[in-house]
C-alpha positions as CSV (number, residue, x, y, z in Angstrom):
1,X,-63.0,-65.6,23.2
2,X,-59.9,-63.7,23.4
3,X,-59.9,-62.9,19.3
4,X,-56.7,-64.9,18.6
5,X,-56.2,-65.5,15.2
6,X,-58.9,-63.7,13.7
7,X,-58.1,-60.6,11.0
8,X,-58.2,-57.2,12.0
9,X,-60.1,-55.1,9.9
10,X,-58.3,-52.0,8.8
11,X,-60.2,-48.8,8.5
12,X,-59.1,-47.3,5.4
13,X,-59.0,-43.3,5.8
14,X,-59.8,-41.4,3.1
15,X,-58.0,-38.3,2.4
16,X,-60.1,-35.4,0.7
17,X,-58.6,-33.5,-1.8
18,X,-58.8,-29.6,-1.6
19,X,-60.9,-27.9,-4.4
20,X,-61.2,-24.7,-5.5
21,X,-64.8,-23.9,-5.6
22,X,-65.2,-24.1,-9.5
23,X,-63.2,-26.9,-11.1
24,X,-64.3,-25.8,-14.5
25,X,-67.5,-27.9,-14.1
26,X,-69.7,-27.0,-11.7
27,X,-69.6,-25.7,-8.5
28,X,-68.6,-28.0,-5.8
29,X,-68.1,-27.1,-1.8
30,X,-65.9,-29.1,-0.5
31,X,-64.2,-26.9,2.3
32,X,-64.3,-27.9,5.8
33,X,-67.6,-26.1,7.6
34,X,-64.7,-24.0,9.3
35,X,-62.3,-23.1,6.5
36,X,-63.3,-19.2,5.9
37,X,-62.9,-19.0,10.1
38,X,-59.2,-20.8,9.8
39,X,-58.5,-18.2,6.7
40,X,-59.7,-15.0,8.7
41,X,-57.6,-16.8,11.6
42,X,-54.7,-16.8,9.5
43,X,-55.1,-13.2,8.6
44,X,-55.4,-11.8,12.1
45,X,-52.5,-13.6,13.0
46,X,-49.8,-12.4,9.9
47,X,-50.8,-8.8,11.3
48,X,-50.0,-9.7,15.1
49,X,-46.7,-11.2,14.4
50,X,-45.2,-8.3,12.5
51,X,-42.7,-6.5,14.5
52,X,-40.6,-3.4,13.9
53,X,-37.8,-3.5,12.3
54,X,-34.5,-2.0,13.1
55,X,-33.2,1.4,11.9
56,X,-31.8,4.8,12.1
57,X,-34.7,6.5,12.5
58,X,-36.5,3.9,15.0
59,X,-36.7,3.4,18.8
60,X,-36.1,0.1,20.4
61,X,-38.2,-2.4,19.3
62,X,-38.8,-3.7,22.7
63,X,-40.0,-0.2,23.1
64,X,-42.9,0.0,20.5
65,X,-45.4,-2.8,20.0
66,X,-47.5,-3.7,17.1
67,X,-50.8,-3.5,17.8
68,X,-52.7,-6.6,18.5
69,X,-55.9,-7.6,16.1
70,X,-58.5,-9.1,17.9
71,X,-60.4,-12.0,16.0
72,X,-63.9,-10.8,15.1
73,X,-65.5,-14.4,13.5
74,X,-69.0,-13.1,11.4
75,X,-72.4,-13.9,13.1
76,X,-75.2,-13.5,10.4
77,X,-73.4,-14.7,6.8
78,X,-74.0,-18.2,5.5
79,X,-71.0,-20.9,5.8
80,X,-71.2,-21.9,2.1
81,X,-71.5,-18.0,1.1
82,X,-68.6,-17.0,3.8
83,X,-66.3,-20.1,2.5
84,X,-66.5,-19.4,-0.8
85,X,-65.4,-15.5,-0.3
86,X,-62.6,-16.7,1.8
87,X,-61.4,-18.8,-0.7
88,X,-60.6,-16.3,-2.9
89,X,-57.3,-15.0,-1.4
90,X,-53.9,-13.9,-2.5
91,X,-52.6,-16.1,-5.1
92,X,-48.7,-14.9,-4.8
93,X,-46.6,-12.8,-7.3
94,X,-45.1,-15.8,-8.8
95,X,-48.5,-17.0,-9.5
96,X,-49.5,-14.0,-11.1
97,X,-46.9,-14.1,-13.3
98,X,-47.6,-17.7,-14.4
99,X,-51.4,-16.4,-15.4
100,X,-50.0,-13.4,-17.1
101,X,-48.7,-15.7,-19.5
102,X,-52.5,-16.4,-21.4
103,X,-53.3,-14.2,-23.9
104,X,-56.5,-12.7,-22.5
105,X,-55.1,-11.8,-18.8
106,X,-51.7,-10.2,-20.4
107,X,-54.1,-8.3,-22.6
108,X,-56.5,-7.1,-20.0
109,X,-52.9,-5.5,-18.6
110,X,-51.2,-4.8,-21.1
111,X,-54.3,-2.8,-22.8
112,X,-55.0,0.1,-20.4
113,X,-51.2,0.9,-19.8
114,X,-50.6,0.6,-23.6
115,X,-53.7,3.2,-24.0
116,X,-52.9,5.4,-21.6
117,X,-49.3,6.3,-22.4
118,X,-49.9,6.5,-26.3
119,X,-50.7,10.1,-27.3
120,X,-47.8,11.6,-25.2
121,X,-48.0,14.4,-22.8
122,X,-46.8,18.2,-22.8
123,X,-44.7,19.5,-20.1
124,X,-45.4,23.2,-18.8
125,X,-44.8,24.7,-15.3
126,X,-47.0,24.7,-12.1
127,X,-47.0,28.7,-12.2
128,X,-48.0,29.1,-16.1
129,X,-45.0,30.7,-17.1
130,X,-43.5,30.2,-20.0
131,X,-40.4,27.2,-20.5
132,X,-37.7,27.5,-22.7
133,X,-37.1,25.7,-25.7
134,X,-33.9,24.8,-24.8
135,X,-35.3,23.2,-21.6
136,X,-38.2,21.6,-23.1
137,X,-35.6,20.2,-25.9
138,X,-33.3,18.9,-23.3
139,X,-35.9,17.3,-20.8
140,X,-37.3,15.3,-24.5
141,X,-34.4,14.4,-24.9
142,X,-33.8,12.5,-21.9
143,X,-37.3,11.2,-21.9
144,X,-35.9,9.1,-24.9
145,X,-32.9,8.2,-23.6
146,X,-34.2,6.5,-20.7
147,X,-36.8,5.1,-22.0
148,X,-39.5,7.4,-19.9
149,X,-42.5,6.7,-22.2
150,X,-42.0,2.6,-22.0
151,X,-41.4,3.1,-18.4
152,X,-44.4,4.4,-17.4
153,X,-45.7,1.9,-19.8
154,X,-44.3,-1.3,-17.8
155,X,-45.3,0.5,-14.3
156,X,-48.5,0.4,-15.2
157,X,-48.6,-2.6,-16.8
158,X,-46.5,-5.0,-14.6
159,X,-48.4,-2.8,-11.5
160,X,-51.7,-4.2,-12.6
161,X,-50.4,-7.9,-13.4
162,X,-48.6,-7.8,-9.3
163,X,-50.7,-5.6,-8.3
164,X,-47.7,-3.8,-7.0
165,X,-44.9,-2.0,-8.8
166,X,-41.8,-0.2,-7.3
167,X,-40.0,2.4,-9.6
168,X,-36.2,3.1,-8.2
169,X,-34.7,6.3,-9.4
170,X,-31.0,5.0,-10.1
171,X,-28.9,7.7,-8.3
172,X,-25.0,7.4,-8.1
173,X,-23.6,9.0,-5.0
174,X,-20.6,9.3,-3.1
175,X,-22.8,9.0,0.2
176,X,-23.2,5.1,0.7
177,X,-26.2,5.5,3.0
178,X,-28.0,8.1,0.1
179,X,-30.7,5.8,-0.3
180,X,-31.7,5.3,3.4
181,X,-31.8,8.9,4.2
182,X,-35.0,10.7,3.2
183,X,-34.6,12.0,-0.5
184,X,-33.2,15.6,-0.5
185,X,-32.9,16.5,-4.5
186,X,-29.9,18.6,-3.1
187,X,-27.9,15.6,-2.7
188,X,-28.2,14.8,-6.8
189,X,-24.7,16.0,-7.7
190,X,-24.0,16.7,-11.4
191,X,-24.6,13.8,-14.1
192,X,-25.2,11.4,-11.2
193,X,-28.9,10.8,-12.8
194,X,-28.4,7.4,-14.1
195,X,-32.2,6.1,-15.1
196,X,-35.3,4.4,-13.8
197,X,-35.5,1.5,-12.7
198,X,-38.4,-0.7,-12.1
199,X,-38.2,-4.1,-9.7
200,X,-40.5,-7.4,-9.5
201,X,-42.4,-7.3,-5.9
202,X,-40.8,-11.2,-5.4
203,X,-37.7,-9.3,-5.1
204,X,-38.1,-6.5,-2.4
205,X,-39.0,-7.3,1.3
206,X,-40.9,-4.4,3.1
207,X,-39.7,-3.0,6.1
208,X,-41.8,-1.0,8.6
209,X,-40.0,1.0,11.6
210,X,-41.1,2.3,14.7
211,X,-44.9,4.0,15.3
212,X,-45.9,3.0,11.6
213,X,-47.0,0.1,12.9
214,X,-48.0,0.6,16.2
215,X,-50.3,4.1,15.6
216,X,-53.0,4.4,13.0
217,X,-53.3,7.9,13.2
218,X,-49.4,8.1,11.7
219,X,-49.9,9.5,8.7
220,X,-47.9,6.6,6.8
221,X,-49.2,3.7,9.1
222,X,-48.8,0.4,7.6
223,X,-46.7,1.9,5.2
224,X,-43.2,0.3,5.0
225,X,-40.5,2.8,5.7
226,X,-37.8,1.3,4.0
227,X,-38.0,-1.2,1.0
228,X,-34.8,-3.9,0.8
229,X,-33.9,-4.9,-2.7
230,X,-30.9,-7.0,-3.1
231,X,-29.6,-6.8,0.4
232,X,-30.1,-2.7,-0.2
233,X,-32.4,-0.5,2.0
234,X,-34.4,2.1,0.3
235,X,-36.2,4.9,2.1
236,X,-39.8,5.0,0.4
237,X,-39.2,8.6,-0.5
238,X,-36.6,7.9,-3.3
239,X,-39.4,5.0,-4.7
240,X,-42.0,5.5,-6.8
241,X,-45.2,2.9,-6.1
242,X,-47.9,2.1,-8.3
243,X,-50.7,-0.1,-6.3
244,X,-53.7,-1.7,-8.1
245,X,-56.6,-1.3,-5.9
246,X,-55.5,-0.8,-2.2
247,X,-56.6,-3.6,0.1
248,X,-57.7,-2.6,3.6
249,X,-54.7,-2.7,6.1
250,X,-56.1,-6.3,7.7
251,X,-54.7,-7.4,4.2
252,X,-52.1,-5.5,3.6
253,X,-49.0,-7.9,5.3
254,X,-50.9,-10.8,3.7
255,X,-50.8,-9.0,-0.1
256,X,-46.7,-7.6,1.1
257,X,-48.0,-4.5,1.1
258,X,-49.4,-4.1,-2.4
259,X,-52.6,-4.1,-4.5
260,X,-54.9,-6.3,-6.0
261,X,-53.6,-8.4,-8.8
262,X,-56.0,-8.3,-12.2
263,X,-55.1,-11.9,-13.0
264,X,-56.7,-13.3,-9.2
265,X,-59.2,-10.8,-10.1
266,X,-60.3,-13.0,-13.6
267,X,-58.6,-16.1,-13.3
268,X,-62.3,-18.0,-13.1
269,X,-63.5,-15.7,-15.4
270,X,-61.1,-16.2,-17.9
271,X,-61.2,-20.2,-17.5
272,X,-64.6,-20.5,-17.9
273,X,-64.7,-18.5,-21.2
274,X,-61.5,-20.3,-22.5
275,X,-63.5,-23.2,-21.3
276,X,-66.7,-22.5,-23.2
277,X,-64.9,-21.8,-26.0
278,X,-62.8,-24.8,-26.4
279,X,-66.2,-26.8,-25.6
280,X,-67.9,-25.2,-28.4
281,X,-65.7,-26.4,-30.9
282,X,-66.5,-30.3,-29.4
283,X,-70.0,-29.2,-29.0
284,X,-69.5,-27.8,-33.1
285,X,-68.3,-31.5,-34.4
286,X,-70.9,-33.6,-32.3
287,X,-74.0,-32.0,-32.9
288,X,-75.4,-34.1,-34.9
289,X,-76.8,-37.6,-33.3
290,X,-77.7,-40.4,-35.6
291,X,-80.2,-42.9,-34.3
292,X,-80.4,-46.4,-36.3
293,X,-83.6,-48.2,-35.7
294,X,-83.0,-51.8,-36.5
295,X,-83.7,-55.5,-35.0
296,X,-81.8,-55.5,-31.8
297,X,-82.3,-59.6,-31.3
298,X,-80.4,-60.0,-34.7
299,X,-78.0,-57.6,-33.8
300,X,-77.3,-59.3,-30.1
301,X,-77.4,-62.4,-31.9
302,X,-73.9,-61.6,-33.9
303,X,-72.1,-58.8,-31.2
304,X,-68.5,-59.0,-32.9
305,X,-69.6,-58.9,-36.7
306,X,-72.9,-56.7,-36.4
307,X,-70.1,-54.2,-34.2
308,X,-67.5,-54.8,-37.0
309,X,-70.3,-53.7,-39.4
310,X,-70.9,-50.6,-37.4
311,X,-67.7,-49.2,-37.5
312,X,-67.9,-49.5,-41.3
313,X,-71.1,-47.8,-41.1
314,X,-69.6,-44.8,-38.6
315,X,-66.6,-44.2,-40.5
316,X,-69.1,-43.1,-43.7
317,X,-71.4,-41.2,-42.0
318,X,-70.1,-37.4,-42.7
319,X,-70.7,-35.7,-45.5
320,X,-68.5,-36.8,-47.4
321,X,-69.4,-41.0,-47.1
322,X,-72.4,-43.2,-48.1
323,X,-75.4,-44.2,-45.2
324,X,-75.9,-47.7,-45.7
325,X,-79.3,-49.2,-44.0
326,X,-81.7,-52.3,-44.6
327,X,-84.6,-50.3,-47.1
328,X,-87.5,-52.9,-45.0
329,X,-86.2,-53.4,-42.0
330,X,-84.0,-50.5,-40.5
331,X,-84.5,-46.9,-39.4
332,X,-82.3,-44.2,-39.5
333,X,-82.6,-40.9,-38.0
334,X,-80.8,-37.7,-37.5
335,X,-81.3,-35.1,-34.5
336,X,-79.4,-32.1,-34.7
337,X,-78.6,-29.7,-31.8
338,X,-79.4,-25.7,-32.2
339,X,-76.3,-23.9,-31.9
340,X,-78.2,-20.2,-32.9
341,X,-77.1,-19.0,-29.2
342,X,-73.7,-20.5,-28.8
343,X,-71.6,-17.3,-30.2
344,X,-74.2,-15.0,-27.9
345,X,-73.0,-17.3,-24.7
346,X,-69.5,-17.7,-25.5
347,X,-69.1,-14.0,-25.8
348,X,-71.0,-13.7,-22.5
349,X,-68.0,-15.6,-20.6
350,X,-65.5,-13.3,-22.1
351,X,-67.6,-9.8,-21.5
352,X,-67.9,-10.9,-17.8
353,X,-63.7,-11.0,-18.3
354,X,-63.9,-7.5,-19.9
355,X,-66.3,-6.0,-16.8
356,X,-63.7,-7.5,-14.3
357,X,-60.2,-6.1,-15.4
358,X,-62.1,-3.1,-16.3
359,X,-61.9,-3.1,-19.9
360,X,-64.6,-2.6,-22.5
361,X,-65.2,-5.9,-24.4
362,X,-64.7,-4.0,-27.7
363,X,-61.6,-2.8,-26.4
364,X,-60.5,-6.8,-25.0
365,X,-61.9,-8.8,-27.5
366,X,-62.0,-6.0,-30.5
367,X,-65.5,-7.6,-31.5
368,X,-69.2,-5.7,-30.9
369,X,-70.6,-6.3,-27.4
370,X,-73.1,-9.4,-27.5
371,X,-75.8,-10.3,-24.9
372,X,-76.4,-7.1,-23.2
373,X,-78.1,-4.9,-25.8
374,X,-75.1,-2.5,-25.8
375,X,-73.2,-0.5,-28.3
376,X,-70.2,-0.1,-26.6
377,X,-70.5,4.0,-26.2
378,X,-70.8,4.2,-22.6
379,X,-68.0,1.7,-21.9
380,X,-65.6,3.9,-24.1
381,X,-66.2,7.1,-22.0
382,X,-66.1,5.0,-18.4
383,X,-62.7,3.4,-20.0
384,X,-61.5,6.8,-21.0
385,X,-62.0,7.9,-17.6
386,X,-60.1,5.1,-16.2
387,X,-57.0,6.0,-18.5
388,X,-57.4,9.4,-17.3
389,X,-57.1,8.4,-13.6
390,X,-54.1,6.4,-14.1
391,X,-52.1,8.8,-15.7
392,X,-53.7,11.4,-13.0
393,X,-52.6,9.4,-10.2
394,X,-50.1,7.2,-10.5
395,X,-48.1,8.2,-14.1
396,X,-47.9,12.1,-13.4
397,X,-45.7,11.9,-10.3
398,X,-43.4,9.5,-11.8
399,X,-42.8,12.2,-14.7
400,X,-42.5,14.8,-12.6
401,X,-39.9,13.1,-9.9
402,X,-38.2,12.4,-13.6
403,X,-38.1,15.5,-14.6
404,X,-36.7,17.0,-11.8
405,X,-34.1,14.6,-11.7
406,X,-32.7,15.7,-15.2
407,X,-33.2,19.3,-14.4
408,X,-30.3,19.2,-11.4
409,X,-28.5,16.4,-12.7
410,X,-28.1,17.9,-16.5
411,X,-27.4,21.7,-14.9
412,X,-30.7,22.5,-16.2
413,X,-32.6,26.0,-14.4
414,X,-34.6,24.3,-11.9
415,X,-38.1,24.8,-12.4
416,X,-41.4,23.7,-11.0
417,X,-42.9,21.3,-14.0
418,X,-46.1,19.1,-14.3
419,X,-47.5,17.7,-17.7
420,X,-50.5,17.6,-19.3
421,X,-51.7,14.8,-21.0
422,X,-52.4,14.5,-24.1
423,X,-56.4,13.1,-24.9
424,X,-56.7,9.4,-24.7
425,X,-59.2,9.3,-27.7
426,X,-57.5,9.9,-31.2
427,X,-60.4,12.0,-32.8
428,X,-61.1,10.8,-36.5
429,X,-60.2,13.1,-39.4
430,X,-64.0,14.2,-39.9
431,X,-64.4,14.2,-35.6
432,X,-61.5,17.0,-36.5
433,X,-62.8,18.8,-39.3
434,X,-66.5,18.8,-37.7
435,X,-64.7,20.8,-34.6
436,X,-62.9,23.0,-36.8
437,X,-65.8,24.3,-38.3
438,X,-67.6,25.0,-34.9
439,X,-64.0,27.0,-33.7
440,X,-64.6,28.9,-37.3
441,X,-68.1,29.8,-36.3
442,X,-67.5,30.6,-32.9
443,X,-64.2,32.6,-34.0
444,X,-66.5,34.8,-36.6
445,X,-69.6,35.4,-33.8
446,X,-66.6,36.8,-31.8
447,X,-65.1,38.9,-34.2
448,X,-68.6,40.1,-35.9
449,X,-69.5,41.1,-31.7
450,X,-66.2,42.9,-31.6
451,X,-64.8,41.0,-28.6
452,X,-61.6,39.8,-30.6
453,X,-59.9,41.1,-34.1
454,X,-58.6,38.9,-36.9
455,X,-55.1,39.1,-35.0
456,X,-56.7,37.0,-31.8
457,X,-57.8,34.6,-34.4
458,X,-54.7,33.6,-36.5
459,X,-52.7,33.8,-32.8
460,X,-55.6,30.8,-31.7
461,X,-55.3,29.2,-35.0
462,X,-51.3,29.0,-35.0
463,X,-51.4,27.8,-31.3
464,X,-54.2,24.8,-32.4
465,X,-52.3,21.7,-33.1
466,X,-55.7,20.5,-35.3
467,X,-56.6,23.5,-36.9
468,X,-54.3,22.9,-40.0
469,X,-52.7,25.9,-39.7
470,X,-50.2,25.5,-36.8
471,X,-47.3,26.5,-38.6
472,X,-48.2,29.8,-38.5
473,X,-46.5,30.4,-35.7
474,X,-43.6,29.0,-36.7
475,X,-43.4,30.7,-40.3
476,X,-44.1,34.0,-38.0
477,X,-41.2,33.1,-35.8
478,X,-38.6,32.5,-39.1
479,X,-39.7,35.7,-40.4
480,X,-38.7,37.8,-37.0
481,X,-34.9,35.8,-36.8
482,X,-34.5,37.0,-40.5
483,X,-35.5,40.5,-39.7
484,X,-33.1,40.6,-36.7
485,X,-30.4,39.3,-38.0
486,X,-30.7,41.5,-41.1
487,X,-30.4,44.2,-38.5
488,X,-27.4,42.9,-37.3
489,X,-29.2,41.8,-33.2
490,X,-27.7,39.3,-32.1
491,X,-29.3,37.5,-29.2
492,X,-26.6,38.3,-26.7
493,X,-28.2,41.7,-27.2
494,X,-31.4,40.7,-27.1
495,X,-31.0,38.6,-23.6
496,X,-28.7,42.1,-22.3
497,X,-31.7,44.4,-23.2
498,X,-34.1,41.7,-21.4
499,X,-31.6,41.7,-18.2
500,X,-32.4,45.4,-18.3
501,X,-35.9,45.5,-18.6
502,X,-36.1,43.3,-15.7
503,X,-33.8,44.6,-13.6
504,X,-35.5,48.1,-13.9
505,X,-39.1,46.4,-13.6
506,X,-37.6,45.1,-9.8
507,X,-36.3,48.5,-9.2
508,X,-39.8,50.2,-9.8
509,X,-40.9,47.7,-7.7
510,X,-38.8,48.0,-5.0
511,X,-39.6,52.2,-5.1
């Protein structure tokens, strides 16, 4: 009556395991029916608990407030749909660094930053006028010695693995708050110019100050004012940042304030083609299925022998063993499976890598493009253009910053430099003789027309790196040093008689 003595039954509790949405398998949905409303949740919240931090430069923080998000949950997207997109969050910088490690994700990095840094740059000034050799000797020369070419390699490279990379300009100074104060290139004393340095993203916390996170019409609003990198502030005006892919500011505390990392970009991508391709090789060695058509009561009859027999039988059945069966009474057939697609869907996988880290699959893989009737022509021009906009916008200003750096450190003139870079594409030696012979012709119309004389021509021909004849100029150049020297003009002379033609140009000028 009362239930003495009798058992209690236990409800055992199952506990789910979490799952990403492809397990390498097949697609599975096993999220909770509100997991992409818990994510966005989590989201709005990160951007409501940020507060200001304190500074020079900053009001009270009980002054200024962040502004508040307001939760806005979707009302017209499917659960399973709006689940799986909210899966697909920010992995962490010390994740991305595990992935960088497989071959294909490093090289989907590594490639374009490689690529775009290869064929150099020229420097030349922002007004067109002309640049020393002595200065263009001396800022080489520090380009070597710190490394500036395998810099802007790395920034690139370790920008796009992060999705974030921070460039520190390393400055010795006597003033110990240099860095937080705005950078003034007036403060760079002689020789003080030390290098670049480049910093992991799992080792700098961002700091934001005052209205930069509490008005979006600041110009630099959820932009971190200061960046802290071993217990060390640094005003985001002595930093160079490269940042793969913005994310909108709802993201930006949740990704610390960087960009999109290509290895979350590919991860699946690159697991399911490494995964197809390890299963072709299992798929390779078993696709051959032998069927043995014998009395199944005689072979019940005597399980352990007739099984014994068996493994005899199996262990002789490649190519290189003898097929034993009963001439009267057994069967033995052989169904093979087609493999004619299996390189066609294996390459698939890996071009769906290639279209995701935006990089051609005959650039990633160094194979022909299979499965989409492609050559491979018009992903080399869109991937030219891509190298073109990195060093456009996020390699040029690094250069320059360098640049100027050397000039006031080193005593240099100071002068207002940019660079042009060099063409991504290395032309082949026909591509190059096949454009030489169109200058020639064009170069002849011109002088047949009488628009230029055979003088304009060898003075185009010395100045073109390809034309095979560049060394012109210099031979030009030897002969005029001979002829002045012979003459006894020194170039003390010559720089006192420029002095003077300048000095009366300013004076007609001025009259």
């Amino acid at each position: 009556m009362f239930g003495f003595g009798k058992k209690k039954t236990v409800e055992k509790v199952e506990i789910e395991e979490s799952h990403s949405f492809f397990d390498g398998k097949e697609m599975v949905s096993q999220h909770q029916s509100r997991f992409f409303l818990d994510r966005l949740s989590d989201i709005v919240s990160k951007n409501n608990n940020q507060y200001p931090n304190s500074g020079d430069s900053a009001q009270d923080s009980n002054e200024i407030s962040p502004l508040k998000m307001k939760l806005s949950p979707p009302e017209s997207i499917s659960v399973q749909l709006a689940n799986w997109y909210a899966s697909n969050s920010f992995i962490g910088h010390q994740m991305c660094a595990i992935l960088a490690q497989n071959w294909l994700i490093n090289k989907a990095c590594s490639t374009p930053a490689r690529d775009a840094t290869r064929n150099g740059y020229d420097i030349i000034s922002t007004d067109g006028t002309e640049i020393s050799d002595e200065t263009i000797k001396a800022l080489q020369k520090f380009d070597k010695k710190y490394r500036l070419r395998w810099n802007c390699e790395q920034f690139v490279r370790m920008g796009r693995i992060f999705g974030i990379r921070i460039a520190l300009f390393k400055i010795e100074s006597e003033d110990p708050n240099f860095y937080e104060k705005p950078f003034n290139l007036d403060g760079v004393t002689e020789g003080s110019y030390k290098g670049i340095v480049q910093v992991d993203p799992y080792w700098c916390v961002p700091m934001i100050v005052g209205s930069e996170l509490s008005d979006p019409s600041n110009i630099h609003f959820y932009e971190p004012t200061f960046w802290q990198i071993g217990g060390k502030k640094y005003h985001r005006s002595h930093l160079i940042i490269f940042r793969n892919s913005e994310v909108p500011d709802i993201l930006k505390p949740m990704y610390q304030y960087g960009g999109l990392p290509v290895p979350q970009l590919i991860m699946e991508r690159v697991y399911g083609g490494e995964r197809t391709a390890s299963e072709s090789l299992n798929l390779v060695m078993s696709k051959r299925t032998t069927v043995w058509l014998t009395n199944m009561a005689k072979f019940m009859a005597d399980v352990e022998n007739n099984s014994e027999r068996l493994k005899l039988w199996v262990s002789n059945r490649d190519n290189n063993g003898i097929k034993l069966g009963d001439k009267d009474g057994d069967q033995i057939q052989q169904f093979d499976t087609a493999l004619s697609q299996l390189d066609d869907v294996i390459m698939t996988n890996y071009q769906l890598v290639a279209a995701a880290s935006n990089v051609p699959a005959t650039k990633l893989l160094g194979t022909t493009p299979k499965g989409f009737n492609s050559t491979g022509e018009g992903e080399a021009k869109n991937y030219h253009e891509e190298l073109e906009s990195l060093q456009e916008h996020d390699l040029t200003e690094l250069v320059e910053r360098h640049h100027k750096l050397v000039m006031k450190s080193e005593g240099l003139p100071l002068i207002e430099t940019t660079i042009n870079w060099r063409p991504v594409d290395s032309p082949t030696a026909q591509e190059i003789a096949e454009r030489n012979k169109l200058k020639a012709d064009t170069y002849s119309a011109l002088v047949m027309s009488g628009a230029i004389d055979g003088e304009d021509v060898r003075y185009r021909i010395a100045l073109d790196p390809d034309s095979g004849f560049h060394d012109m100029g210099e031979r030009q150049s030897e002969v005029e040093d001979n002829l002045l020297e012979q003459l006894g003009i020194t170039d003390e002379t010559i720089q006192a008689i420029n002095n003077l033609e300048q000095g009366i140009n300013q004076e007609t000028k001025q009259h």
